[in-house]
C-alpha positions as CSV (number, residue, x, y, z in Angstrom):
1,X,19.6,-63.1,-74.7
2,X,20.6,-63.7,-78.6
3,X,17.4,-64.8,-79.8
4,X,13.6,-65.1,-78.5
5,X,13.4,-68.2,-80.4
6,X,15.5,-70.8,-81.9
7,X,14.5,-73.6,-84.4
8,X,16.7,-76.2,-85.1
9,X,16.1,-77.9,-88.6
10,X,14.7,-75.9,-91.1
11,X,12.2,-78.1,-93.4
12,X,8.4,-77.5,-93.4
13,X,7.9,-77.5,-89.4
14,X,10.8,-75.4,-88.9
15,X,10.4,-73.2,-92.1
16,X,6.9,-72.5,-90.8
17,X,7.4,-71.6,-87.1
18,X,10.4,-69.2,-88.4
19,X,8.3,-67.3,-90.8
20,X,5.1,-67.1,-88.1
21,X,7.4,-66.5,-85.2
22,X,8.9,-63.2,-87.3
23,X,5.1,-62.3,-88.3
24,X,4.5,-61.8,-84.7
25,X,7.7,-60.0,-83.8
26,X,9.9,-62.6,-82.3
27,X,14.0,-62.3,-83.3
28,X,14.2,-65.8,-84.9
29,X,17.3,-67.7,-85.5
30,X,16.5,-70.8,-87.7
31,X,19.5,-73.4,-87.9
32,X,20.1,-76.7,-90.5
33,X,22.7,-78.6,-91.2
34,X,21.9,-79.3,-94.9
35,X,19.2,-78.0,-97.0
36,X,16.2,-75.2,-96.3
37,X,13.2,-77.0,-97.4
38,X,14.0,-80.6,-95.3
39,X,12.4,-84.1,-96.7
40,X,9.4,-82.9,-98.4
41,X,11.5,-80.1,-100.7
42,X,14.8,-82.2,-101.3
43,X,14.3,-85.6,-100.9
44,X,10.3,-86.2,-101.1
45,X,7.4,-84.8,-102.0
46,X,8.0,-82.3,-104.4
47,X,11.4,-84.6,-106.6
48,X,8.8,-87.3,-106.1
49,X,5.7,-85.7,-107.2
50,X,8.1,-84.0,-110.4
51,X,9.0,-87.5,-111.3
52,X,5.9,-88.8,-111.1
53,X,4.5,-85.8,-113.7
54,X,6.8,-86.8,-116.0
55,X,5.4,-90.7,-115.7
56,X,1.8,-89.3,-116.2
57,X,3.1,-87.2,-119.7
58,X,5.0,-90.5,-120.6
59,X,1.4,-92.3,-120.2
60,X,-0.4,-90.0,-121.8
61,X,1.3,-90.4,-124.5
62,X,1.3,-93.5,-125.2
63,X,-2.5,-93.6,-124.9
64,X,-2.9,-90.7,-127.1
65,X,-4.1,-92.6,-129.6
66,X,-7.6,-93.0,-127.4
67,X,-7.9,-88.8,-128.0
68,X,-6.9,-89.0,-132.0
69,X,-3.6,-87.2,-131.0
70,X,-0.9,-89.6,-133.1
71,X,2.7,-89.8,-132.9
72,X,5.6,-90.5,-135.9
73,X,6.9,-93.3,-133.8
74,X,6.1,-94.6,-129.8
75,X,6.9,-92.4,-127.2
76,X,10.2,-93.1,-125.6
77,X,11.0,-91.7,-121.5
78,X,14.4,-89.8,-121.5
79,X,14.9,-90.6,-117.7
80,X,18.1,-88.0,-117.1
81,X,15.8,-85.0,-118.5
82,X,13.3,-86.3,-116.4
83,X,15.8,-86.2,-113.3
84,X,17.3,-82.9,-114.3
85,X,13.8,-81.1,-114.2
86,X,13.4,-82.6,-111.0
87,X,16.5,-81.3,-109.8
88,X,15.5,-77.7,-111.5
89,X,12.2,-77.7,-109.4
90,X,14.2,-78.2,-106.2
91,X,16.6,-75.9,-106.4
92,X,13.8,-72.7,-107.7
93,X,11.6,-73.7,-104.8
94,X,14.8,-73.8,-102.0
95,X,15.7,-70.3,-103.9
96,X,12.0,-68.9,-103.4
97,X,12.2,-70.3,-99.6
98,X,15.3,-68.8,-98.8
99,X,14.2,-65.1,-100.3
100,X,11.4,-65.6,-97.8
101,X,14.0,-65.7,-94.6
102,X,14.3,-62.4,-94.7
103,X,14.8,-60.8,-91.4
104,X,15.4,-64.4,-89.7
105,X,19.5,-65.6,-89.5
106,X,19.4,-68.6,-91.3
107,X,22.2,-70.5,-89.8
108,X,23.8,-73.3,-91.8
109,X,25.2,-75.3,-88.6
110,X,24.8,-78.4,-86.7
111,X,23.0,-77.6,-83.1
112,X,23.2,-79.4,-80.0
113,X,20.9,-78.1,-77.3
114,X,23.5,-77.8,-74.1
115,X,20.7,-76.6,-71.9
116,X,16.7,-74.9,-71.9
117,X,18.6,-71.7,-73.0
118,X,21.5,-72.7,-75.0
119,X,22.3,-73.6,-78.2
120,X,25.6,-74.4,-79.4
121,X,26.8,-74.6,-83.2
122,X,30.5,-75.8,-83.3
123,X,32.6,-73.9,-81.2
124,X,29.9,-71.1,-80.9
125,X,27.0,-70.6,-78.2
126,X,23.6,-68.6,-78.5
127,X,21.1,-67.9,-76.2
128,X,17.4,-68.1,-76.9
129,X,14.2,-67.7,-74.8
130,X,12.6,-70.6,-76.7
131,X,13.6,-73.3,-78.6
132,X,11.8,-75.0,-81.5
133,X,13.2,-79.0,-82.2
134,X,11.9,-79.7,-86.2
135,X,14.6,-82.6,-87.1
136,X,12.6,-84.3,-89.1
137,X,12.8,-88.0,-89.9
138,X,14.3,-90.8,-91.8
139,X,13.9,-93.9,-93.6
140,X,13.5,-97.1,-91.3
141,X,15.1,-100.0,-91.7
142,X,14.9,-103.9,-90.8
143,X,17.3,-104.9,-88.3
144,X,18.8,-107.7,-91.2
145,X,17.9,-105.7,-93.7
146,X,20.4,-102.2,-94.3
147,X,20.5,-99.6,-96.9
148,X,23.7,-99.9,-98.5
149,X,23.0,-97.8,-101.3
150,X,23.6,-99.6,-104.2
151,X,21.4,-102.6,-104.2
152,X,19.5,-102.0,-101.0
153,X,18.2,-98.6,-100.8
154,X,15.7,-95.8,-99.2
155,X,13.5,-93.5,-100.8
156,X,15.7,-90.6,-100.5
157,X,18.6,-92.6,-103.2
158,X,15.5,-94.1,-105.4
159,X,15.1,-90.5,-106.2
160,X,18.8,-89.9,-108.2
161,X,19.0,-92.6,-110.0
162,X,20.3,-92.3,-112.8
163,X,18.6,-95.0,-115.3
164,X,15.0,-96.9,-115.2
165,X,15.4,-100.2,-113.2
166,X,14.7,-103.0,-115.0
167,X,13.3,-105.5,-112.0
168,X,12.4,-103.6,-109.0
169,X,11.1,-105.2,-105.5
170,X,9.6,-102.5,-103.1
171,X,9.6,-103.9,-99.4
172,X,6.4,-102.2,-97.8
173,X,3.0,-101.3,-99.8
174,X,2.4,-98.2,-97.9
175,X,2.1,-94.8,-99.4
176,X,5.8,-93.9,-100.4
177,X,5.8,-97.9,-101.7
178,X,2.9,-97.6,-103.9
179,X,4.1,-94.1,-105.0
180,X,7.1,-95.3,-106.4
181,X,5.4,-98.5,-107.7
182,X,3.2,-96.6,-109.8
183,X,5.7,-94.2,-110.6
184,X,8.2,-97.1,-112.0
185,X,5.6,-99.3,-113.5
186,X,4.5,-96.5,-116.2
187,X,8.1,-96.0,-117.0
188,X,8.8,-100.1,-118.1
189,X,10.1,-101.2,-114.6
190,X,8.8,-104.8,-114.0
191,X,7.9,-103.8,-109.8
192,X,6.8,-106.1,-107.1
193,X,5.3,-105.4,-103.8
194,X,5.9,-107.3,-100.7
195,X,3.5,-106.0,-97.8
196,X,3.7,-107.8,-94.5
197,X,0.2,-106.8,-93.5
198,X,-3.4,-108.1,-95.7
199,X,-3.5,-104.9,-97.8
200,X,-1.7,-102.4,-99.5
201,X,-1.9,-99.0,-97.8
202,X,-2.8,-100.0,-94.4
203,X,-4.9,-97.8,-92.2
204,X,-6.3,-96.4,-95.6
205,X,-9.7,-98.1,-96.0
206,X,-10.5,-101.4,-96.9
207,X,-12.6,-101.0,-100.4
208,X,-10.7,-98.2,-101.3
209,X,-7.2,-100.2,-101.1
210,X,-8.7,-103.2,-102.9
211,X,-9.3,-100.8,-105.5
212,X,-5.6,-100.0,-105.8
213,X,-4.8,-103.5,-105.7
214,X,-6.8,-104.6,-108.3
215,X,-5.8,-101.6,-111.0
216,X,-1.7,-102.1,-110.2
217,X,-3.2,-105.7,-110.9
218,X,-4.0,-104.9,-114.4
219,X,-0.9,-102.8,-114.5
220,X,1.0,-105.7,-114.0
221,X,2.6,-105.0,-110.6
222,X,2.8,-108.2,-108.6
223,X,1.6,-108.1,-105.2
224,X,2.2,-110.2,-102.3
225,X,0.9,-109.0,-98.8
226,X,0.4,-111.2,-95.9
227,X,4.4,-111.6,-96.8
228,X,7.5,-111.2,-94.7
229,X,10.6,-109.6,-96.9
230,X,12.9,-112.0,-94.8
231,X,11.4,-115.0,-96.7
232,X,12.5,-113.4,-100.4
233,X,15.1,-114.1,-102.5
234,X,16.6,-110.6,-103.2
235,X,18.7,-112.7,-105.8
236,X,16.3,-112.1,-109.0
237,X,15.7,-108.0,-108.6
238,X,18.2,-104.9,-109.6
239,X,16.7,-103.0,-107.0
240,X,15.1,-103.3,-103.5
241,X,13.5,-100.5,-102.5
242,X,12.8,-100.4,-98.6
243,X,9.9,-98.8,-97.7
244,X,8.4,-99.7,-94.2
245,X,8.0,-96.0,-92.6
246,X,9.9,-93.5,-91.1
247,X,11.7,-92.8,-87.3
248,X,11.8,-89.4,-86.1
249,X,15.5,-88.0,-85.8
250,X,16.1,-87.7,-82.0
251,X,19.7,-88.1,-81.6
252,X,21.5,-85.7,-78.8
253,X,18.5,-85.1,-76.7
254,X,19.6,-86.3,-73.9
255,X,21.7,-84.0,-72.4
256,X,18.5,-81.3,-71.9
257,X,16.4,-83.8,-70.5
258,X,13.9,-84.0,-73.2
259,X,11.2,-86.7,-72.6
260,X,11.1,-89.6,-75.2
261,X,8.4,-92.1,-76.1
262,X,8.9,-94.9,-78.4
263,X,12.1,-92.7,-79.7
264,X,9.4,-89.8,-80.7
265,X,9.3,-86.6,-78.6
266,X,6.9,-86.2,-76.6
267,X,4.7,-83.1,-76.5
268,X,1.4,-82.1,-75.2
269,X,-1.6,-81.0,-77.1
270,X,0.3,-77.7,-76.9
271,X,3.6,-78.8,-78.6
272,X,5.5,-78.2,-75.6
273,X,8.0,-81.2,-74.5
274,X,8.5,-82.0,-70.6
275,X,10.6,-78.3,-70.5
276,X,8.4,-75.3,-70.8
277,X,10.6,-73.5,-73.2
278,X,11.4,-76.3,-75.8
279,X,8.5,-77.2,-77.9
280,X,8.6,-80.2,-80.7
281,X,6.6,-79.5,-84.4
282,X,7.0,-81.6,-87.5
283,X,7.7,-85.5,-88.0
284,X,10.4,-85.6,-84.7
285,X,6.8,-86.0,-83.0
286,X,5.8,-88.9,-84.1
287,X,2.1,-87.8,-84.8
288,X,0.9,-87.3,-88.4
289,X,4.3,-87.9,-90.3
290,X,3.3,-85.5,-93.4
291,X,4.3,-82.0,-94.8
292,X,1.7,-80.3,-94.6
293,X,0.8,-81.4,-91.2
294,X,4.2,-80.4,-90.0
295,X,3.8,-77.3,-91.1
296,X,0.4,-76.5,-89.3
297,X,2.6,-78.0,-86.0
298,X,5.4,-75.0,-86.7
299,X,2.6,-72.7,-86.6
300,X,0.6,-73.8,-83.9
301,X,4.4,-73.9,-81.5
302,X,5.3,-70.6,-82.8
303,X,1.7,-68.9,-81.8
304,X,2.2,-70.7,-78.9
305,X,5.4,-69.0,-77.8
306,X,4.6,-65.5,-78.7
307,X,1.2,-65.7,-77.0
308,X,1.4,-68.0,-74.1
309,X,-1.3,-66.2,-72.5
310,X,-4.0,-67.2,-75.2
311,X,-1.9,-71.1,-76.3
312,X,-3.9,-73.1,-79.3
313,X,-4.2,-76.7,-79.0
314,X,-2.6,-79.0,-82.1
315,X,-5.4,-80.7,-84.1
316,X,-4.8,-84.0,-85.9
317,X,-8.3,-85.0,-86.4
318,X,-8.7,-83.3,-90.3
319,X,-5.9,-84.1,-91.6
320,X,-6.3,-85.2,-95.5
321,X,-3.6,-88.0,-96.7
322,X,-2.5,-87.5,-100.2
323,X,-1.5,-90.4,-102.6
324,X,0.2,-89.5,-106.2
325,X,-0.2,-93.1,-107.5
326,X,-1.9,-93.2,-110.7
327,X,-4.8,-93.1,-110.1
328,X,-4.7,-90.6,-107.2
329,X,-5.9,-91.2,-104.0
330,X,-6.9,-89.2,-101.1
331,X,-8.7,-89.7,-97.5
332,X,-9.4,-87.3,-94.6
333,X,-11.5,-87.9,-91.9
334,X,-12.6,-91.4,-90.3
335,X,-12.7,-94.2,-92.7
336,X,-15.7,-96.4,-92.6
337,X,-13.4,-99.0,-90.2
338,X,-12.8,-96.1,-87.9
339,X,-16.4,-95.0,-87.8
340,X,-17.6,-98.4,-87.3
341,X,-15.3,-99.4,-84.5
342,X,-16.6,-95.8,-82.9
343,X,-19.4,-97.3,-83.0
344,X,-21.2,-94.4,-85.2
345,X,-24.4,-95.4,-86.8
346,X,-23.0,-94.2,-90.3
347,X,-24.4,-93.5,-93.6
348,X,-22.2,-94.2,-96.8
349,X,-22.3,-92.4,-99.9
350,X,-20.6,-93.5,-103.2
351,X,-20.2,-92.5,-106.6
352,X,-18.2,-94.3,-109.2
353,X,-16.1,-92.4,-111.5
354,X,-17.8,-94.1,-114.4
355,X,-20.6,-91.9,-114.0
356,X,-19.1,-88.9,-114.6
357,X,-18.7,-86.6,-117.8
358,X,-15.1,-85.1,-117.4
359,X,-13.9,-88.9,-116.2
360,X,-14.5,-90.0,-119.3
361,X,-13.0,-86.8,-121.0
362,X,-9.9,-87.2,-119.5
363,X,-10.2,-90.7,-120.0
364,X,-9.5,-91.3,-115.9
365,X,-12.5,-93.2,-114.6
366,X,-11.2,-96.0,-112.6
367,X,-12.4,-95.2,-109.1
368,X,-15.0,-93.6,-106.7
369,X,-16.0,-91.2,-104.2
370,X,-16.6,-92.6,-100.6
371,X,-18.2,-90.3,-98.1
372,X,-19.3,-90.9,-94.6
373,X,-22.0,-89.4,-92.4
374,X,-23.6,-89.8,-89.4
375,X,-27.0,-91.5,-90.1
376,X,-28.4,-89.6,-87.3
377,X,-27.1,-85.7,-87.9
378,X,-26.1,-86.0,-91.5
379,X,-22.8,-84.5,-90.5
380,X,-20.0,-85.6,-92.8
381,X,-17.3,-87.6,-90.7
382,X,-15.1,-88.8,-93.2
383,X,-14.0,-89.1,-96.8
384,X,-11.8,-91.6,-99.2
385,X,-11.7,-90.8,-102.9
386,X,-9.5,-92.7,-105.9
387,X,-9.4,-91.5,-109.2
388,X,-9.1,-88.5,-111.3
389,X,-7.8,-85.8,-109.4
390,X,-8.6,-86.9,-105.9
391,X,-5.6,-85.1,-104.6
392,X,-7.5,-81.4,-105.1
393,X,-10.8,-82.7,-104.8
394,X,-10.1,-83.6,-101.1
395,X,-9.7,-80.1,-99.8
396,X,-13.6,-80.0,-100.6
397,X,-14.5,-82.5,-97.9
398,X,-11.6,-81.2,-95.7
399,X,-13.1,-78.0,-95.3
400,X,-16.5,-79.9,-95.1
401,X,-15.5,-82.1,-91.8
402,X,-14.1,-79.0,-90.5
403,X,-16.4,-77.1,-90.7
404,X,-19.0,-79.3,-89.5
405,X,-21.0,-79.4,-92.6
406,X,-24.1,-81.7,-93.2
407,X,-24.6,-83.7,-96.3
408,X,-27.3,-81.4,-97.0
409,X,-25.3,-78.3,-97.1
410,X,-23.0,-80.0,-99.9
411,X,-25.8,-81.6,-101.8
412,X,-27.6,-78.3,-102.5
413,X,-24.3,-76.9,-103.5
414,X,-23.9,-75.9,-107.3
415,X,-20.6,-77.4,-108.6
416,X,-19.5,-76.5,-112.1
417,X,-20.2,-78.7,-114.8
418,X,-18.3,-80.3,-116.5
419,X,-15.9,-81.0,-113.5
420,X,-13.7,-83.4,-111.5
421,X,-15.5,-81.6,-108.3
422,X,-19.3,-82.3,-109.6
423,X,-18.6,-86.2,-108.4
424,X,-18.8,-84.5,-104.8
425,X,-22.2,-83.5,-105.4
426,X,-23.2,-86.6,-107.1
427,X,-22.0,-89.0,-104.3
428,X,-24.6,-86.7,-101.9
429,X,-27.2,-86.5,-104.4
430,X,-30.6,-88.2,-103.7
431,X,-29.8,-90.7,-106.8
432,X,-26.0,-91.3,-105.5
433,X,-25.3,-94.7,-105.2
């Protein structure tokens, strides 16, 4: 045998499962056709979440009046830097990921799995024990409605432009949609939303995407849900931006045997598909389409392999969902919905930004703290938070649910004052609304 284990694509599922799988002593061979670092490094979160730094400066800015900070003349938003910093990020992250391969052959290829055992990359076969599939994803489209990249296009070509759109109609009010609507109507763009379902973010809950709604509202951002894009005139925009999920990349599996459903692979609680030596990690699964998820899947199949004895089941309950809109918004947990249609006899804790000291410092207050417990036990089952800094203050709450904290425990917890994090501890407090 080459290799006790291959992985075959190399972004944050495969990256992880390499660099766990050589931890515990396995000779790895990790294969990609493009890029180390996958969707998240080179064509989403991170050149997203650069972007949309620069929009929060540009705002800042020209609010800086509000903290006696005054310019010469109005802040203006050189797009191209913007871009080029972007691109920087990228490309010093993919560095750093690579030095950090060490002792794995990276092998820049395109595989085709021939059999359980074989892998072959062009006119070359290798043999491996195991075999990790992390392929990934990519944008969806509508069956009449196709990317052609110019006028029409996906959120991996949204992210090189090279100029500020001037009109700008996102298809699909989900979580890259609102991103890129928040991130476009700061910088001047004139963006509307067309979402086929009642509310933007769907799944999120209810009062917290009402909230979102009515601040990209004030924004200006026009929103239409309960709307089906066929029924537009694409006529009066620049840009279309489609933005209506994601399909896992499953293309060539059929010659193994590997077991489909609804064009996801399908994998036990284990990670392992239909043949005991191929497991699946990362979005190609279908399950919880985000990084950091995938990441935790690499790990888990990798464990998995080198200590079949002892496997470790893949947990999707605690997972926290991350939103860079402005304001941020984060969730983990079961949202009151959920906990309702589980029919939990829940209690709900809230506190409204407004409340709070360093909300008003920063000058961020739009927003609340959502928490839910179970009436009966106290323990904390679920969390939704928008506003200031609700992408960190989520890990709290994470660790919470996991844990299996009570309200209690968090309540007679000190947090720092004056702090983001203190709006935790006021939610639980006795006096929280």
């Amino acid at each position: 045998m080459d290799y006790d284990l291959v992985i075959i694509g190399a972004g944050w599922a495969g990256f992880n499962a390499a660099i766990r799988a050589k931890e515990l002593g396995l000779k790895v061979a990790l294969i990609e056709e493009e890029q180390v670092g996958g969707t998240c490094l080179n064509r989403g979160c991170i050149p997203t979440k650069a972007l949309i730094q620069s929009a929060k400066i540009f705002s800042s800015c020209k609010k800086s009046n509000t903290h006696g900070v005054e310019f010469a003349a109005p802040p203006q938003i050189n797009f191209l830097k913007a871009q080029e910093r972007k691109d920087r990020i990228v490309i010093q992250l993919r560095g750093g990921m690579q030095l950090t391969l060490k002792g794995i052959d990276f092998l820049r290829a395109k595989a085709q799995i021939l059999s359980n055992k074989e892998v072959k990359l062009g006119d070359k076969v290798i043999q491996s024990r195991h075999i990790i599939i992390a392929t990934g994803s990519r944008p969806m489209e509508l069956f009449n409605l196709k990317f052609d990249g110019k006028k029409i296009i996906s959120s991996d070509e949204i992210l090189n432009l090279k100029e500020v759109p001037k009109k700008l109609l996102i298809i699909g009010g989900g979580v890259i949609g609102c991103e890129f609507a928040s991130l476009f109507s700061t910088l001047g763009t004139e963006v509307s939303i067309v979402e086929q379902l009642p509310q933007l973010l769907p799944g999120q809950d209810r009062e917290l995407a009402k909230k979102l709604d009515i601040v990209f509202r004030k924004k200006g951002i026009k929103i239409s849900t309960n709307t089906d894009a066929r029924t537009m005139d694409l006529k009066g925009y620049n840009l279309v931006l489609l933005s209506i999920g994601r399909v896992p990349n499953t293309a060539g599996l059929e010659k193994p045997g590997i077991k489909l459903e609804k064009n996801r692979i399908s994998v036990d609680k284990y990670l392992n598909t239909n043949i005991p030596n191929i497991y699946a990690a990362g979005d190609c699964t279908g399950q919880v389409m985000l990084a950091h998820f995938a990441a935790y899947q690499g790990r888990i199949a990798a464990e998995n392999i080198a200590h079949p004895d002892f496997p470790k089941k893949c947990d999707n309950s605690v997972v926290p969902n991350c939103i860079f809109t402005e304001p941020e918004i984060a969730s983990v947990g079961l949202s009151e919905e959920e906990a309702q249609n589980k029919g939990v006899n829940i209690k709900i804790n809230k506190f409204d930004f407004l409340g709070l000291g360093m909300a008003r410092i920063l000058d961020e207050f739009e927003g609340f703290v959502k928490i839910i417990s179970d009436k009966n036990t106290e323990q904390i089952l679920g969390a939704s938070i928008i506003g200031p800094r609700a992408t960190e203050l989520i890990a709290i709450l994470t660790l919470a649910i996991s844990a299996r904290l009570k309200i209690s425990q968090i309540r007679d917890t000190i947090f720092a004052h004056p702090t983001v994090s203190e709006s935790i501890g006021e939610a639980l407090a006795e006096h929280g609304i």
